[in-house]
N, C-alpha and C positions, 0 to 999 in steps of 0.2 A: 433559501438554499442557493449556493452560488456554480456554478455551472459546473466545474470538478466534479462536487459534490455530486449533483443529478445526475452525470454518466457515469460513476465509480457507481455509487448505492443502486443503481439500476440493474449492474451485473447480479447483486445479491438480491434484488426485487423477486426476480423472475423468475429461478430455481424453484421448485417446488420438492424435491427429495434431498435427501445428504449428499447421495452424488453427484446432482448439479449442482449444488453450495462450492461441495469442493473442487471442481472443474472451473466455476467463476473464480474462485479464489486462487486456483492456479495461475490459471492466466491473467488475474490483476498483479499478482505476485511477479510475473513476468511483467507483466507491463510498467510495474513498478522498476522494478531492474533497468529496463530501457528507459524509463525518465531521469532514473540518478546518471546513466550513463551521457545520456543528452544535456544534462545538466552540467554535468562533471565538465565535458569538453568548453563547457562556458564559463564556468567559475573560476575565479583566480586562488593561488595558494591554500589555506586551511581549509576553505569553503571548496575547495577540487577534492580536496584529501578526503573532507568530509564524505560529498555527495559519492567517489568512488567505495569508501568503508562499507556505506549504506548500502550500495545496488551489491555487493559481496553478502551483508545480509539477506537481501530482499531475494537473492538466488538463494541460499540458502531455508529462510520460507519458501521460498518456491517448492525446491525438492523434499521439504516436511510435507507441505500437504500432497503434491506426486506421490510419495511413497504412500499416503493415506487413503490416495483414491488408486492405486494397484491392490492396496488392502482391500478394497473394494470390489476387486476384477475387475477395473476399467480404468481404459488407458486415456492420456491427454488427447484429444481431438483436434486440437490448435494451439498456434501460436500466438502472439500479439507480432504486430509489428511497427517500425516507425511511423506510419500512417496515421497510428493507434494513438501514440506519444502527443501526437499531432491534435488528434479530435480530441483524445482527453484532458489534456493541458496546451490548448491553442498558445503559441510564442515561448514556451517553454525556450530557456536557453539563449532567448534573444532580447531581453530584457536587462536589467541593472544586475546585479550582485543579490539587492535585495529586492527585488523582484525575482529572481529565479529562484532563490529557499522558502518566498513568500510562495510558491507555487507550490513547492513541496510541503512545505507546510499543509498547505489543503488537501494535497492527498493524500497527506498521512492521516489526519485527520478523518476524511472519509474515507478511508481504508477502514480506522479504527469503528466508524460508526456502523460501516458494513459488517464486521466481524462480530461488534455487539448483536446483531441482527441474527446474524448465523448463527452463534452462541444461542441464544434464544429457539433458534428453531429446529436443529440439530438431533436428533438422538441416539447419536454414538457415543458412547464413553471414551473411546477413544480419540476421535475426531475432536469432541471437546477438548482433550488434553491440548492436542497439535494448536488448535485455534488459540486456546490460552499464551500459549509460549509465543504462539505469532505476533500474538496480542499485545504481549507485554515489548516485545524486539520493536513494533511499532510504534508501543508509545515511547519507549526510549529513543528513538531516534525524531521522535514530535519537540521532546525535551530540548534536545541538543539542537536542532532546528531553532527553535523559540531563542534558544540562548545565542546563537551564532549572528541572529536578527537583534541581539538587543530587547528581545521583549521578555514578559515577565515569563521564568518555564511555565507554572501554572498560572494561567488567566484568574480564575479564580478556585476558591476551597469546595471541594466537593465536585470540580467537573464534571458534568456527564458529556459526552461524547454524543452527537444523533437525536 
């Protein structure tokens, strides 16, 4: 597992109820937003356009799972900040072109293994919904990544993620 990976899946480690799943997921979801942004300021033309479309999604998961854990009477407790962007993808933004979607790439990815996780341990019907749609907004944006790198969108048939 490569170092993304262990501090992204760690947020969703250590939750033990719905409403810490969805407080982690909050705030990776924000943290997410601050890496497309960091990224974005680095990337040149389509690969700018990209990573800013992205962090407009990823605020937007954001505020799906916020209104999930309000559904819960309880509010967000923090933010992430650049610091954040910093420990969880070290160089982010200061790399090649493809070096910096290679980076995203990995988050998305452990984003997506973290949410199989959640999925799994979850039991809200509703809460499931949200994770689902986050879910799939995540892997579409894995896709377009893969493709923007030149690489194959699905590595291989039958993917699992985690």
């Amino acid at each position: 597992m490569n170092v993304v990976a262990e501090r992204v899946l760690w947020h969703f480690d250590e939750p033990r109820t719905d409403t810490a799943l969805v407080r982690a997921a909050v705030w990776l979801e924000q943290l997410c937003v601050l890496c497309y942004e960091t990224a974005a300021e680095a990337l040149p033309g389509e690969a700018r356009a990209l990573a800013r479309r992205f962090a407009a999604h990823e605020r937007a998961h954001a505020a799906g799972m916020e209104t999930v854990l309000q559904g819960l009477t309880v509010g967000v407790r923090n933010r992430p900040e650049p610091v954040d962007v910093v420990w969880h993808l070290p160089g982010l933004g200061h790399g090649t072109r493809a070096t910096t979607l290679a980076q995203l790439v990995e988050l998305e990815e452990s984003m997506l293994s973290g949410y199989q996780e959640m999925a799994r341990r979850i039991g809200d019907l509703e809460l499931l919904r949200t994770v689902g749609t986050v879910t799939a907004g995540g892997a579409q944006h894995l896709v377009a990544l893969r493709d923007a790198l030149g690489r194959p969108l699905v590595p291989r048939a039958f993917e699992r993620v985690g």
